[in-house]
Structures are given as C-alpha cells and as structure tokens.
FISE-720567 format. One record per residue (C-alpha): residue in three letters; x, z, y. Coordinates in steps of 0.05 Angstrom, whole numbers, padded with zeros to 5 digits, always signed. Each point is the difference from the previous one (the first is absolute). Layout:
! FISE-720567
ALAXZY;...
***
This chain:
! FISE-720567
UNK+03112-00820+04339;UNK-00016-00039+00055;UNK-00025+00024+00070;UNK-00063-00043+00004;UNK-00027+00041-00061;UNK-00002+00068+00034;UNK-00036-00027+00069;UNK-00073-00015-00008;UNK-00064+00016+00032;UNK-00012-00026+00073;UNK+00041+00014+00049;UNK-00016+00037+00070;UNK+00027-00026+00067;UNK-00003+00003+00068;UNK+00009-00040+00063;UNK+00053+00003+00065;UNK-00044+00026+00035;UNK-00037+00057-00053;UNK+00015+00074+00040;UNK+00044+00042-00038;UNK-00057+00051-00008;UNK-00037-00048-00032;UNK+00048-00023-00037;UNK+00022+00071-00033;UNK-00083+00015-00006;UNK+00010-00062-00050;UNK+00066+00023-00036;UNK-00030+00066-00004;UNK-00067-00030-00039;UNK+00025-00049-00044;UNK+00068+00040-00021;UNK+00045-00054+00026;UNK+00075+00030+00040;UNK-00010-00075+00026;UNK-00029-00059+00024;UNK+00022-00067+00005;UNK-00013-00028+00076;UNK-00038-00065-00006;UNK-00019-00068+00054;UNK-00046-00034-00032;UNK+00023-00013-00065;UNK+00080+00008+00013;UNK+00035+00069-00007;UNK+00031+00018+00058;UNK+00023+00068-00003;UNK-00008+00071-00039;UNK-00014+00069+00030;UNK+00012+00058-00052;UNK-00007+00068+00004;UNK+00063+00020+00034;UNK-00011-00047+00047;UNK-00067+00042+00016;UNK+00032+00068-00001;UNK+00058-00029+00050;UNK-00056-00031+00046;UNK-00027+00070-00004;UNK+00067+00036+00010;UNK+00012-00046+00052;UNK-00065+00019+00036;UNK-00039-00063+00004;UNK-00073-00002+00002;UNK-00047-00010-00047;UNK-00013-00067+00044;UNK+00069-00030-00026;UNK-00008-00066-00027;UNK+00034-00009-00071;UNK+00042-00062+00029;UNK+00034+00057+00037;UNK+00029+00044-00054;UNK-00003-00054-00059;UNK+00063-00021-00035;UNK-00008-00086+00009;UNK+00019-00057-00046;UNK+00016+00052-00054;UNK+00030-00010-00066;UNK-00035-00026-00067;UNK-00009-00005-00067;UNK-00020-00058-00048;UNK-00033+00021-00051;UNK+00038-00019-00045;UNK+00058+00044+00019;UNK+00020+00050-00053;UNK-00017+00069+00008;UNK+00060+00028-00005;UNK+00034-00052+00049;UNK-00063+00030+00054;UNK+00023+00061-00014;UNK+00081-00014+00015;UNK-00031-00030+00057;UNK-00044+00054+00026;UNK+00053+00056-00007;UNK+00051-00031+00036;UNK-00037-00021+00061;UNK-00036+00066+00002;UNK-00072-00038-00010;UNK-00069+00040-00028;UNK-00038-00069+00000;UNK+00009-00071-00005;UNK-00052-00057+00013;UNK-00003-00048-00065;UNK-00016-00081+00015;UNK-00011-00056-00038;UNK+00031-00045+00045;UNK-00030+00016+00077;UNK-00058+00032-00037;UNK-00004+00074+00002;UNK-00022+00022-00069;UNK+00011+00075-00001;UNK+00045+00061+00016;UNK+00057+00026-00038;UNK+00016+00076+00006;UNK+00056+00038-00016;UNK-00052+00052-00048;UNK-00017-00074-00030;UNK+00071-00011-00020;UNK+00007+00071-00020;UNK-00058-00012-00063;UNK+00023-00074-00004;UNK+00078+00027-00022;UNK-00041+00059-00035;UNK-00042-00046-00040;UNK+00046-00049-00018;UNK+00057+00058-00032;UNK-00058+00028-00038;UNK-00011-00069-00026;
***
C-alpha cells in the first residue's frame, strides 16, 4: 500500500501569520493534530499539536503568530512512498504527521493513526 491512498479529502491550512488561538480553534473543529503553514501556494512550514501545547507551556499569548512556534521547511512524503517505509520513517524521527506533495504541490496530510490502519489494512489483506 501506498501513502497517497490513505490521504484524501481537502486539506486545512493556515498562514505565518494565523494566531495560535486561531489556529488550535481550527485543529480543534476539523479533527486535524496539524496544519501545514502555507504562502500562497508553497508550503512553508507545519505547526502540530505539541507545538501548541509547548507555546502554551511556554506561556505565549493567544496573539502568537504560527510563524513563531511552527516547525519550517519540514519533511515529506511522495505519494507514492510505501506505507510501511512512512511508517520506518515516522518512528524513528519521532513524527505524528507528515505533509504529502506531488512535486511542490501540497496534496494532503499523512498521520501516524493513517499509517496505523494503512499497516492494519494491508496484514488483513
């Protein structure tokens, strides 16, 4: 199994300069424990939610603009990358979600509970 078949659906981002508030207020409705950082059309960053509970532990604001607690330039996934070699990946650099492009183009988010059914689904197959 491949890791473009278990991403689908549009994917939710924010900006630089999105709060972190409102950033969590859109985790929070749309289930995501990310979202990819986005310029225009180029992907510039993710913020996760650790990064949101260290902002928070940390004591910043509410105000705190996502380009201040965001991880940038981070790692990808084709997807055409095996789900199994995502997972390898995942567990040894400690990741919980990994953008997916098709070359610059941001075409969804890979989590680790994604992996989880993907190596699930494909032993029961």
């Amino acid at each position: 199994m491949q890791v473009g078949e278990l991403i689908g659906g549009p994917v939710i981002t924010c900006g630089p300069d999105t709060t972190i508030v409102t950033a969590a207020r859109s985790m929070v409705a749309h289930d995501a424990g990310s979202l990819p950082v986005m310029v225009d059309n180029d992907l510039v960053g993710i913020v996760t939610e650790r990064d949101l509970m260290k902002s928070i532990a940390d004591g910043l604001g509410g105000d705190t603009k996502i380009a201040d607690v965001m991880t940038p330039q981070p790692d990808l996934l084709e997807p055409d990358v095996s789900v199994s070699y995502a997972a390898d990946w995942m567990l040894a650099a400690g990741y919980r979600h990994l953008p997916v492009v098709e070359g610059t183009r941001l075409v969804g988010m890979l989590s680790i509970k994604d992996v989880l059914w993907g190596v699930t689904d494909s032993r029961a197959g």
